[in-house]
C-alpha positions in Angstrom: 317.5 -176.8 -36.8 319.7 -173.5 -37.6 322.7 -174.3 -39.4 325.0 -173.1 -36.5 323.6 -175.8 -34.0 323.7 -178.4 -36.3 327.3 -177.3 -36.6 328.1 -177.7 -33.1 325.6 -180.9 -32.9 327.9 -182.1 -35.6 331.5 -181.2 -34.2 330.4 -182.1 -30.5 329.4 -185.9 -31.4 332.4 -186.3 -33.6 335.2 -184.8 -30.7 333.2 -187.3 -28.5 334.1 -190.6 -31.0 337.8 -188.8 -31.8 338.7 -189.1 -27.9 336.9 -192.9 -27.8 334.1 -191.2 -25.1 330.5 -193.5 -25.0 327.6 -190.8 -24.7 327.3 -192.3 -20.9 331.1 -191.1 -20.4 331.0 -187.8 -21.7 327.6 -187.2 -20.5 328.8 -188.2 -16.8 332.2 -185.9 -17.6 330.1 -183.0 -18.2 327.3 -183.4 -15.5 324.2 -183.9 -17.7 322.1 -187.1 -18.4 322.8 -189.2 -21.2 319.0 -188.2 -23.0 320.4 -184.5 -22.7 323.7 -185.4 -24.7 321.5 -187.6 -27.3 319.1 -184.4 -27.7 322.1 -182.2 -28.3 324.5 -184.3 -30.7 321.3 -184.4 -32.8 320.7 -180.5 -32.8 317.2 -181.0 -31.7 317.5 -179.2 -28.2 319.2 -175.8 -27.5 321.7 -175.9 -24.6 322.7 -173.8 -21.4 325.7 -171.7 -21.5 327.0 -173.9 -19.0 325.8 -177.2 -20.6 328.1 -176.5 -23.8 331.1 -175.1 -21.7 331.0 -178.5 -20.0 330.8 -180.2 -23.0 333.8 -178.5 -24.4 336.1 -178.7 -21.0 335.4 -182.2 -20.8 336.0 -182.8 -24.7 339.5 -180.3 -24.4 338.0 -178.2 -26.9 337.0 -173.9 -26.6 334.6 -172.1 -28.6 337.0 -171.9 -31.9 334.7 -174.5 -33.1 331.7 -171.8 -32.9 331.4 -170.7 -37.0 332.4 -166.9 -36.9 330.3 -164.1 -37.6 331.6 -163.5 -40.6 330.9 -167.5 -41.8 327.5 -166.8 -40.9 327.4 -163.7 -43.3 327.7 -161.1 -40.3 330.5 -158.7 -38.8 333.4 -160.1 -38.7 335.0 -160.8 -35.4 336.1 -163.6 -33.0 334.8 -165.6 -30.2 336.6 -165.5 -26.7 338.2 -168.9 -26.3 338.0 -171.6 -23.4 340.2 -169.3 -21.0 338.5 -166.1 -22.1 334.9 -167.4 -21.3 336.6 -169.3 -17.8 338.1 -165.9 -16.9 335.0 -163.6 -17.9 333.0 -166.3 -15.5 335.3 -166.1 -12.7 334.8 -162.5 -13.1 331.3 -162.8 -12.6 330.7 -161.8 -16.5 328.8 -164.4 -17.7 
Protein backbone atom coordinates (compact mmCIF):
# COMPACT_ATOMS: atom_id res chain seq x y z
CA UNK A 1 0.00 0.00 0.00
CA UNK A 2 1.51 3.53 -1.16
CA UNK A 3 2.00 5.81 1.66
CA UNK A 4 -0.66 8.35 0.32
CA UNK A 5 -3.57 5.70 0.45
CA UNK A 6 -2.69 4.46 3.62
CA UNK A 7 -2.90 8.21 4.51
CA UNK A 8 -6.37 8.64 3.42
CA UNK A 9 -7.22 4.85 4.65
CA UNK A 10 -5.93 6.29 7.91
CA UNK A 11 -7.71 9.78 8.05
CA UNK A 12 -10.99 8.31 6.40
CA UNK A 13 -11.55 5.54 9.29
CA UNK A 14 -10.61 7.93 11.99
CA UNK A 15 -13.23 11.11 10.66
CA UNK A 16 -15.70 8.07 10.61
CA UNK A 17 -15.10 7.16 14.72
CA UNK A 18 -14.66 11.28 15.37
CA UNK A 19 -18.41 11.84 14.01
CA UNK A 20 -19.68 8.37 16.06
CA UNK A 21 -20.53 6.86 12.18
CA UNK A 22 -20.66 2.51 12.34
CA UNK A 23 -19.02 1.40 8.87
CA UNK A 24 -22.81 0.39 8.04
CA UNK A 25 -23.78 4.21 8.52
CA UNK A 26 -21.25 5.85 6.60
CA UNK A 27 -21.15 3.17 4.14
CA UNK A 28 -25.09 3.63 3.55
CA UNK A 29 -24.31 7.77 3.71
CA UNK A 30 -22.07 7.41 0.91
CA UNK A 31 -23.83 4.76 -1.31
CA UNK A 32 -21.33 1.88 -1.22
CA UNK A 33 -21.46 -1.53 0.57
CA UNK A 34 -20.14 -1.97 3.87
CA UNK A 35 -17.15 -4.74 2.40
CA UNK A 36 -16.22 -1.63 0.08
CA UNK A 37 -15.69 0.78 3.16
CA UNK A 38 -13.82 -2.20 5.08
CA UNK A 39 -11.48 -2.64 1.89
CA UNK A 40 -10.80 1.08 1.87
CA UNK A 41 -10.20 2.12 5.63
CA UNK A 42 -7.60 -0.67 5.31
CA UNK A 43 -5.82 0.77 2.12
CA UNK A 44 -6.04 -2.51 0.46
CA UNK A 45 -8.45 -1.36 -2.53
CA UNK A 46 -8.08 1.85 -4.66
CA UNK A 47 -11.29 3.85 -4.91
CA UNK A 48 -13.45 5.80 -7.69
CA UNK A 49 -13.25 9.39 -7.88
CA UNK A 50 -16.76 9.38 -6.88
CA UNK A 51 -16.40 6.74 -4.19
CA UNK A 52 -13.93 9.09 -2.09
CA UNK A 53 -15.94 12.36 -2.92
CA UNK A 54 -18.86 10.55 -1.21
CA UNK A 55 -16.84 9.53 1.43
CA UNK A 56 -15.75 13.02 2.20
CA UNK A 57 -19.37 14.78 1.66
CA UNK A 58 -20.86 12.44 3.92
CA UNK A 59 -17.86 12.70 6.46
CA UNK A 60 -17.92 16.95 6.00
CA UNK A 61 -14.52 16.82 5.01
CA UNK A 62 -12.77 18.12 1.20
CA UNK A 63 -9.59 17.02 -0.19
CA UNK A 64 -7.25 19.25 2.34
CA UNK A 65 -6.72 15.91 3.85
CA UNK A 66 -4.99 14.73 0.46
CA UNK A 67 -0.90 15.10 1.47
CA UNK A 68 0.35 17.79 -0.96
CA UNK A 69 2.66 17.44 -3.64
CA UNK A 70 5.24 18.95 -2.01
CA UNK A 71 4.75 16.37 1.24
CA UNK A 72 5.22 13.71 -1.18
CA UNK A 73 8.61 15.21 -2.37
CA UNK A 74 6.94 16.80 -5.67
CA UNK A 75 5.95 20.39 -7.07
CA UNK A 76 4.56 22.15 -4.73
CA UNK A 77 0.98 23.15 -5.23
CA UNK A 78 -2.56 22.64 -3.80
CA UNK A 79 -5.49 20.53 -4.22
CA UNK A 80 -8.99 22.04 -5.19
CA UNK A 81 -11.17 21.69 -2.22
CA UNK A 82 -14.82 20.10 -1.64
CA UNK A 83 -16.47 23.18 -3.65
CA UNK A 84 -13.76 23.25 -6.27
CA UNK A 85 -14.01 19.53 -7.19
CA UNK A 86 -18.37 19.96 -6.80
CA UNK A 87 -18.07 22.99 -9.10
CA UNK A 88 -15.47 21.49 -11.72
CA UNK A 89 -18.16 18.31 -11.75
CA UNK A 90 -21.03 20.43 -12.27
CA UNK A 91 -19.12 21.80 -15.05
CA UNK A 92 -18.72 18.65 -16.59
CA UNK A 93 -14.69 18.64 -15.68
CA UNK A 94 -14.30 15.72 -13.88
Amino acid sequence: MSSQLSHIARELKEARKKKGLSQDALARKSGISRAALISIEKGSTNMSLQTFLGLLEALGMDLRMVPKPSERGRVEGRFPNFEEIRKMRLEGEL
